[in-house]
N, C-alpha and C positions, 0 to 999 in steps of 0.2 A: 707854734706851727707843728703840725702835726704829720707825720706821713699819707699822701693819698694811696698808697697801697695796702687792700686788706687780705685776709688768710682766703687764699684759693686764686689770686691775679697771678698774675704771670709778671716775671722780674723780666725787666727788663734785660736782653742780650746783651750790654754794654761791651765795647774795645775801649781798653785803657793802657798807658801805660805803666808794664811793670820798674819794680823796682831799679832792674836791670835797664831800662828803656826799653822793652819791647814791645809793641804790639800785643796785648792780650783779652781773648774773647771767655764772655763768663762760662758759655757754650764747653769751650776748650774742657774744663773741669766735670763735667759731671758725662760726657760720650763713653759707651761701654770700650774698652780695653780690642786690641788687635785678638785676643783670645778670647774673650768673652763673644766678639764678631763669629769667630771661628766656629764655635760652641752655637753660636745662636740664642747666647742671651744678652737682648739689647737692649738691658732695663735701662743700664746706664747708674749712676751713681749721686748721694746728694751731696748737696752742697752748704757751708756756712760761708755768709758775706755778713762782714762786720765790720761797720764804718765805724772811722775814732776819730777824736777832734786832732789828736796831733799826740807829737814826741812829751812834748811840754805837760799833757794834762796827766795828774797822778792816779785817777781813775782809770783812763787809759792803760797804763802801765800796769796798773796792779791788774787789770783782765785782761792784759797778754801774757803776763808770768804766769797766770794759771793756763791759759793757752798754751803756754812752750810746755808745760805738764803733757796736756796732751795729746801734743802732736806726734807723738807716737805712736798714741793708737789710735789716733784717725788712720796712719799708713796702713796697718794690721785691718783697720775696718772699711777698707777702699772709700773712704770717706774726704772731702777735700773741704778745705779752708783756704779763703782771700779777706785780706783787710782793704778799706778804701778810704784815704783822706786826702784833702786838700794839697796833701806836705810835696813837692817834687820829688822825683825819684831818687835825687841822689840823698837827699835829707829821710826818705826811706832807708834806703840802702843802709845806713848808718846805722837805723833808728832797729833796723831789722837784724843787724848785725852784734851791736849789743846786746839786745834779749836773748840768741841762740835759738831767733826761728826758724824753722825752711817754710813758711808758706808763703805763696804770693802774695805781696802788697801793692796796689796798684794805685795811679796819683791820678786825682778829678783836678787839675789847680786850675781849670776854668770854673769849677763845681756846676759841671754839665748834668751829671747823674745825680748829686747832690741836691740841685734845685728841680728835675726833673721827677724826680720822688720823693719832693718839699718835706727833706728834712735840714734844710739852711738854716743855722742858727744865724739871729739878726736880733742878740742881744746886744747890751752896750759894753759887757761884761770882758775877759781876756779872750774867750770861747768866741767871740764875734766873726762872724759870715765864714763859720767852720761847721761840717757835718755834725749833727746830733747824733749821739750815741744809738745807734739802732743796732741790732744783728737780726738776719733773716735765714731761717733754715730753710732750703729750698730742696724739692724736689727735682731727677735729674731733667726733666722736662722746662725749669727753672720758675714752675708752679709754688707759690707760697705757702708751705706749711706750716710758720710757725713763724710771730715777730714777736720781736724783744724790745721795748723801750724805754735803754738806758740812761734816760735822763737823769734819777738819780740812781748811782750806784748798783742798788738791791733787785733795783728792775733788770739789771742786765745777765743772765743767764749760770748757770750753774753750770760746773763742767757734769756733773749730775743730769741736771736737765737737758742738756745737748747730749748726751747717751742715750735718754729713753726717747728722745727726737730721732735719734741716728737709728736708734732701732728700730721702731716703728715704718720708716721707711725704707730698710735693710729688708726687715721680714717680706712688705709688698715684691721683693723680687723672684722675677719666675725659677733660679735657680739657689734661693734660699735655703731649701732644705737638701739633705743627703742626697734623695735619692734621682736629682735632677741631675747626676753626675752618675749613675748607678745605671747607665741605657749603653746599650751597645754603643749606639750613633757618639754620644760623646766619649767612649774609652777609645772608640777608631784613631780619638786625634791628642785624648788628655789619654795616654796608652799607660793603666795599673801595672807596675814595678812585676806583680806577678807571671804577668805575659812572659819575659823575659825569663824568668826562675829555669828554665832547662838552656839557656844559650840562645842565642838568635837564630832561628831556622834561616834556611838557603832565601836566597834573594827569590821570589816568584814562586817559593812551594805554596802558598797559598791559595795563588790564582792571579795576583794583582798583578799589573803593570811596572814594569821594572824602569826607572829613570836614572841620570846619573847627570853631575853639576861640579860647581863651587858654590860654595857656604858663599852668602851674600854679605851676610853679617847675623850673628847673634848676641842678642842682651841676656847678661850675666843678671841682670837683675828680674826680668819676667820671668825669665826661662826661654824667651821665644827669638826664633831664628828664621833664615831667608836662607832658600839655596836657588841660584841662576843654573836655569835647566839647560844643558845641552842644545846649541840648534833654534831655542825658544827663549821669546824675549818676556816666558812671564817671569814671576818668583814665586817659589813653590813654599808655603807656611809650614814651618815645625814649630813642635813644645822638645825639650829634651827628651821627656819620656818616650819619643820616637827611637832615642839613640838607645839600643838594648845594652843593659847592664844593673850595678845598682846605685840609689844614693844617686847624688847630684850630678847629671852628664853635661859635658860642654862640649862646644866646635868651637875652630878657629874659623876665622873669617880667609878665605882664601885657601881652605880645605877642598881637597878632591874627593866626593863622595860617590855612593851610590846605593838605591833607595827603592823602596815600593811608591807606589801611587794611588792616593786612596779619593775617591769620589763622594765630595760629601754636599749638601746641601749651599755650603759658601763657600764652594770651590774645591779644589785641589788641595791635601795634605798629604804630606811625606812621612814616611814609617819606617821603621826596620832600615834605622840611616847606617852605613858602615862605609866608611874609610876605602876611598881605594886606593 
C-alpha cells in the first residue's frame, strides 16, 4: 500500500495529539514568527513530518538518533520537525524522552491520518496496522516537496538530503538574502546596534510620537516584547534593539517605560524604549 499523496498535493492540516496531550495543528509549525509578521515576511517556514511504526522497531530508532543529531540545526535553520505514530502519548512521551528529543511527536491511535494518506501497514508481520515509514518535506503552505519511502531502510532520508531540502526551500523566501533587512522600513523595528553608538537621543528629537506603559511581557528567547500603552487597551510590539545600548537588551515584564512610536505597515512599533 502505497501513499495516495504525490510531490506538489497539499498535506493534509491534521490536529493531533501531542506527546504532552495537547491539541496540535500541523499549521501551528510552519506560520511566520510574531517578528517576521512585524517585518512583513510571511513566507512562513518548512516543515519535516515523519511517521515511524513505533518505540519497538530498530529502524525507527536508528533514524531518530540521527534526528536528535540534528535538531539543533533545524532551530538555527527556523526549520520544524514532527514524528507521527500510532503509539499514545504517554508511550511517546517516554519514547521521546530517551532519545533526548525536543521535537513534537504527535499520536494517530485511531490511525485517522494514517489510513487517510494510505500508508497503514496491514502486513501479517510485528509492524501490522502501524504507519509505514514515510517522511514528508513540506513546504510552509503544507505543499509537498519531497517524500521519502522508508520501507526499507536506505530509502529513508539522509540528514544530508534533508539539508539541501531545507535549503532549497529556505532560499525561496522573500527575506532570504542580506539585503531584505538592509531598507529603512525594516531597521525602524529590527533597530542596527549602530543607531545607538552616540547614546540615546531625547524622547521625540526625531519627530515621533512619544508613548509611555508597562512591559506586558518579553521573551528572552526571541528577543520580542509587549508594552501595555497608557489609557489604551492595545500592545505595542518591540525587538530589544528598540532598547538603545549594546549586545543583548532585556525588560522586565512589569517595567515602567517610555518610548517613541513608530508607524509601520503592521502596525505600531516602539523605539528608543527607556525606563522611567
Amino acid at each position: 500500500m502505497t501513499t495516495t499523496l504525490q510531490v506538489g498535493d497539499r498535506f493534509p492540516n491534521v490536529t493531533l495529539p501531542n506527546h504532552q496531550q495537547e491539541a496540535t495543528t500541523l499549521s501551528q509549525f510552519t506560520q511566520p514568527g510574531l517578528m517576521d509578521q512585524k517585518l512583513g515576511f510571511l513566507d512562513g517556514y518548512p516543515l519535516i513530518v515523519v511517521f515511524y511504526r513505533g518505540f519497538f522497531c530498530p529502524r525507527d530508532r536508528q533514524q531518530f538518533r540521527q534526528l536528535v543529531q540534528f535538531q539543533d540545526e533545524l532551530v538555527v535553520n527556523y526549520s520544524k520537525l514532527v514524528a507521527i505514530s500510532a503509539d499514545p502519548p504517554l508511550v511517546q512521551a517516554a519514547f521521546r524522552a530517551g532519545l533526548g528529543a525536543q521535537w513534537q511527536f504527535l499520536a494517530d491511535e485511531q490511525r485517522t491520518v494514517i489510513k487517510q494518506i494510505n500508508i497503514l501497514d496491514e502486513t501479517e508481520g510485528e509492524y501490522a496496522y502501524r504507519a509505514q515509514p514515510y517522511t514528508f518535506v513540506l513546504r510552509s503552505d503544507l505543499s509537498i516537496y519531497k517524500i521519502y519511502n522508508g520501507w526499507f531502510f536506505v530509502g529513508r532520508p539522509t540528514l544530508e538530503e534533508l539539508r539541501h531540502d531545507l535549503r532549497t526551500l529556505m532560499e525561496a523566501r522573500s527575506d532570504y538574502r542580506y539585503e531584505a533587512y538592509n531598507t529603512p522600513a525594516v531597521q525602524q523595528i529590527r533597530i542596527p546596534q549602530q543607531a545607538w553608538a552616540e547614546g540615546a537621543p531625547s524622547l521625540g528629537a526625531n519627530g515621533l510620537p512619544i508613548g509611555q506603559g508597562i512591559v506586558r511581557w518579553f521573551d528572552l528567547q526571541s528577543g520580542n516584547g509587549a508594552i501595555a500603552r497608557d489609557g489604551m487597551e492595545d500592545e505595542i510590539f518591540f525587538n530589544f534593539t528598540a532598547i538603545p545600548g549594546e549586545g543583548y537588551r532585556t525588560l522586565k515584564p512589569g517595567q515602567r517605560v517610555k518610548f517613541e512610536l513608530v508607524e509601520s505597515n503592521t502596525g505600531l512599533t516602539a523605539r528608543n524604549i527607556q525606563t522611567a
